[in-house]
N, C-alpha and C positions, 0 to 999 in steps of 0.2 A: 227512490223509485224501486219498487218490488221488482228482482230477476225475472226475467220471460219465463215462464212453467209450461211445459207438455204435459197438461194430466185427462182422464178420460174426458170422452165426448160422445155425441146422440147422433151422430148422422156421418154417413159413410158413405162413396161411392165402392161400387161394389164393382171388384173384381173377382178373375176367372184364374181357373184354374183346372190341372191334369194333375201334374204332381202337387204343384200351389202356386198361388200367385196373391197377390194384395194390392190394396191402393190408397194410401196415405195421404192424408190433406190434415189441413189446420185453421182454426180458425181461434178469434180471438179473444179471453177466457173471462177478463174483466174489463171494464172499459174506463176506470179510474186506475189501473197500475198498470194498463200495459200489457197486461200475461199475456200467455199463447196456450191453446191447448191444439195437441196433437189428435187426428183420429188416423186408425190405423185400419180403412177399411175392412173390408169381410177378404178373406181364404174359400177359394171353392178345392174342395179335394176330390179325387174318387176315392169309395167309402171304405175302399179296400187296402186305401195307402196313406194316411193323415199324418204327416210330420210336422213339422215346426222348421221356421223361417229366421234368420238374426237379419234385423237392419240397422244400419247407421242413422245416427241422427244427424251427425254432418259437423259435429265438434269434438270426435275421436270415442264421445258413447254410445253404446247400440243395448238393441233389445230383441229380445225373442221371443213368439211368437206361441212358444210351447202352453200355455196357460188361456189357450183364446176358447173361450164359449160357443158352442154347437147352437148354431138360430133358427135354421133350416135345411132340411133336403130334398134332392129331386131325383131325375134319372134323365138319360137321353133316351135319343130314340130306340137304341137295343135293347133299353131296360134296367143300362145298368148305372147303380145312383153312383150321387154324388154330395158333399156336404160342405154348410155353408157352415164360416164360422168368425164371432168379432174378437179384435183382440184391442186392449185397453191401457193403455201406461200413460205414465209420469214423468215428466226429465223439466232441468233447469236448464235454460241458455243463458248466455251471457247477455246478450240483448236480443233485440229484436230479428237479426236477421241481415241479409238472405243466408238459409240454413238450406243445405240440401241432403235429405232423406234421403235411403238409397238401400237397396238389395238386389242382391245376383245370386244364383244360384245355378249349376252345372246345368240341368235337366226340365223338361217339360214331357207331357206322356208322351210313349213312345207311337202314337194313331197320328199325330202330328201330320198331316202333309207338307207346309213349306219350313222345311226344315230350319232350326236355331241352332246356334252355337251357347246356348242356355236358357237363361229367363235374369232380365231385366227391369227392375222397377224405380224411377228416379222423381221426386219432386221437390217442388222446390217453395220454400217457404219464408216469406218477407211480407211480418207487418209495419215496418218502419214509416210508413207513409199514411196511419191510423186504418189502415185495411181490414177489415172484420175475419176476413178469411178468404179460403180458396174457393173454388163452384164443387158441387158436388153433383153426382149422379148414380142410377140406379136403374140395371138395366140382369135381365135373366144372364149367368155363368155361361147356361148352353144357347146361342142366340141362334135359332133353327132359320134359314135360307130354303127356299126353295130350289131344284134342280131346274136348269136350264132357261130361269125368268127373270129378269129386270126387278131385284129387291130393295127396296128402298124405306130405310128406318131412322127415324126422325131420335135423336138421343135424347133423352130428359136430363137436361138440365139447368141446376138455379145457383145463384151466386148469395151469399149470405146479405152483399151491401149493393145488390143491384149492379152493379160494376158489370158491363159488358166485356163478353171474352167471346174466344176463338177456338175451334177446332181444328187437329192435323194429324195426318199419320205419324206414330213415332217413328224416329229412324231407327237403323240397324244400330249405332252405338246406344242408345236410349233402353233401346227394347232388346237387343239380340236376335228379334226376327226378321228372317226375310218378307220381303213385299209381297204379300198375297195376291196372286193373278191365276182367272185359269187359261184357257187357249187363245184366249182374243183381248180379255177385260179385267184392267187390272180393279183391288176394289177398291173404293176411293171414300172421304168422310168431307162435305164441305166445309167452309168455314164458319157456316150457321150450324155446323154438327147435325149433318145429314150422311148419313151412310148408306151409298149403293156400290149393288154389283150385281151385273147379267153374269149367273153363272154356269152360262154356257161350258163344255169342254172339265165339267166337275162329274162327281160319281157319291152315288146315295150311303151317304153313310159319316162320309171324310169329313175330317175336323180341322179348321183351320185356324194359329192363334193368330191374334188383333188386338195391338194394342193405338189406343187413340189416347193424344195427348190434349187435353183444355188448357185456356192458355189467358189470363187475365186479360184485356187489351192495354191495360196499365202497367203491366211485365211484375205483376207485384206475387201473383204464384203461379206454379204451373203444376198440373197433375195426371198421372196415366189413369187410362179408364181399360184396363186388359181383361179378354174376355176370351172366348172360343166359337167359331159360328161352324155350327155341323147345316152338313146339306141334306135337306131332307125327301122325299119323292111327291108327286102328285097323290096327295091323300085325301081332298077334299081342298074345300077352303078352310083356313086358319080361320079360330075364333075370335070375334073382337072385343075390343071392353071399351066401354063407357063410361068416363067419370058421372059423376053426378054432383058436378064443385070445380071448381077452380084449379091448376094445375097446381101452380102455384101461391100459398097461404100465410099469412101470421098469424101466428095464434099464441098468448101472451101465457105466461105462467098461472097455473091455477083457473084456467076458460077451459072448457070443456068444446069437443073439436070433433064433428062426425062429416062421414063423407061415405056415398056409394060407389059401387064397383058395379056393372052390371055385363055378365060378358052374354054376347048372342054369336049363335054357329050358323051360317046360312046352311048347311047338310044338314040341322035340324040336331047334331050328336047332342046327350047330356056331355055335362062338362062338370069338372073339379076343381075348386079354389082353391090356389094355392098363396103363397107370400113369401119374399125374399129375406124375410126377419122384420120383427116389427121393435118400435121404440118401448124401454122399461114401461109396463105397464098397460099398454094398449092393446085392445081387444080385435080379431075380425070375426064377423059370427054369418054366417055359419063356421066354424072352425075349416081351418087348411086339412086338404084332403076330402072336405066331403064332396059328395056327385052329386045333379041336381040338374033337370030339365032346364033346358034355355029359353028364353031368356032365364039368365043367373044374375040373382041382386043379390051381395055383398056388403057388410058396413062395417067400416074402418072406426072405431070409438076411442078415443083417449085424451086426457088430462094432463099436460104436462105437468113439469112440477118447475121451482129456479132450479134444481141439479141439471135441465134439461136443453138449459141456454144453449142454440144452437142451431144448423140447419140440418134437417133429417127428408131421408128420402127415403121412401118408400115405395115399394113394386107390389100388387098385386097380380096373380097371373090365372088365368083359364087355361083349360088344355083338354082336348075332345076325347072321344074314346081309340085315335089313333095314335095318339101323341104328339098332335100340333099344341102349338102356345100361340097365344095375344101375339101381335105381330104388327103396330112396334106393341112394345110392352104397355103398361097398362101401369103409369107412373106418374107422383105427383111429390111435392116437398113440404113439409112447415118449416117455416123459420121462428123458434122461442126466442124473441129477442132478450137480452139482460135487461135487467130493472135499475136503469140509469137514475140516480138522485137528482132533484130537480135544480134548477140552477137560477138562482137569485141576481138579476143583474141592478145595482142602485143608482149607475151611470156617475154622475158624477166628473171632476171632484166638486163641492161646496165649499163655496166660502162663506164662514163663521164668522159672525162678530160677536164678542162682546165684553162691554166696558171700553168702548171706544177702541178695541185692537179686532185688526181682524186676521184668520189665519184659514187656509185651505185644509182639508179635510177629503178625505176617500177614505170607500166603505169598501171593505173586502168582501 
């Protein structure tokens, strides 16, 4: 039986980031030897400070971060961007697992309101149990809140083998961050991964980190979803977006796979599409960044390929002429399942005769 392999993958929850942050999951790479590959989610940086990350793999080898590809950028609401970025590696395990991922780091930006004692990223990863992989999700870096209103955002996300999981705030040892709260209400994420908070007793501008942990219901892995929610002011109503498709899809190697995006503004603003990184090869047209009266249709186009075995999640985003975003975001997943060889059963055994002897027989 072929060693477990960490080697690249198509589909990433997306983390956040000030100085940086990431979010590592796995999923499983051949379904005849066992492998594993690693994904090593997206890095949001500000654009004015992009470092590089070392994490552990959880069997004494680590890797860095420094070589990760630029997918997309944005900006918050002051204007000032930020960049999204994938990063891609290889590693052997001894077997399957449980293996736990891991990086810390001193620092997070310094606008932070509920202060850390660093940044924390830990998952955990165990196919022992023929597990396909972890959930993934995909949700905007800057996640904008309203001031002083009851917000409530529903998280996308899909599991590779259907497997029911869980949401929870990570702890202080997990995360390094303290519990986000402001005068009255702390912010809370259900366990169907629904995220509120009345954020009363907050102030227009402040950044708060949040990390939320997924969590198999089968304990087979668990993964951080870390991100930033700036509080933003009464600017209108946020824009919304409408699939035109299924949240969640399969879509096989070599099928061609299109999907709308349609965002509408009740203030009536034009708006600009944007995307949180899209899969090798796939199209959004009108291209990210263009502006265009609302309603805005969108389409998502691509063709996986077998290199793209995997589950991928994708964000599209609108954003008006004040700088509201889709709110929840405006997300959906393919899952490229592997091309499993087909499997011949003869049943059996038979009993042969002949020349008067007879003997039993099975067919592999």
């Amino acid at each position: 039986r072929a060693s477990p392999t960490i080697r690249p993958s198509q589909s990433e929850a997306t983390a956040v980031a000030g100085g940086s942050a990431s979010t590592p999951r796995a999923h499983r790479a051949d379904h005849s030897l066992s492998s594993l590959s690693l994904v090593l989610g997206l890095e949001g940086y500000r654009s004015n400070f992009i470092g590089q990350n070392t994490y552990g793999f959880g069997d004494g080898g680590s890797f860095s971060t420094g070589s990760a590809t630029t997918i997309a950028t944005g900006t918050d609401l002051a204007g000032e961007s930020f960049t999204i970025r994938r990063t891609v590696v290889e590693h052997t395990y001894a077997n399957d697992g449980p293996w736990l991922i891991s990086f810390q780091s001193c620092c997070r930006i310094g606008s932070i309101v509920n202060p850390s004692s660093g940044q924390r990223m830990e998952a955990v990863v165990d196919l022992s149990n023929g597990d396909l992989g972890s959930p993934v999700s995909s949700i905007p870096p800057m996640l904008q809140m309203e001031l002083n209103e009851l917000n409530v955002v529903p998280l996308p996300i899909a599991d590779p083998d259907g497997d029911p999981f869980s949401c929870r705030m990570a702890t202080l040892g997990e995360s390094l961050i303290n519990a986000v709260a402001a005068q009255t209400n702390a912010l809370s994420v259900s366990s169907d991964c629904v995220l509120s908070w009345q954020t009363d007793g907050t102030s227009v501008a402040q950044k708060y980190a949040v990390q939320v942990v997924i969590e198999e219901d089968n304990g087979a892995t668990r993964v951080p979803l870390d991100f930033i929610i700036e509080i933003v002011p009464d600017l209108g109503e946020p824009p919304e977006c409408a699939l035109g498709g299924n949240v969640h899809n399969v879509v096989f190697a070599g099928d061609s796979f299109s999907i709308s995006a349609t965002g509408t503004d009740l203030d009536g603003d034009d708006l600009t599409v944007g995307h949180l990184g899209l899969p090798a090869g796939a199209t959004l047209s009108p291209v990210s960044g263009t502006t265009g009266p609302q309603p805005f249709e969108a389409w998502f186009d691509w063709t996986p390929t077998p290199a793209d075995v995997g589950v991928h999640a994708i964000t599209i985003t609108f954003t008006d002429i004040n700088g509201l975003q889709t709110v929840p975001p405006c997300g959906f997943t393919i899952n490229v399942p592997a091309n499993v060889p087909p499997v011949c059963d003869a049943n059996g055994p038979y009993v042969v005769e002949c020349q008067g002897e007879t003997s039993e027989v099975s067919l592999d």
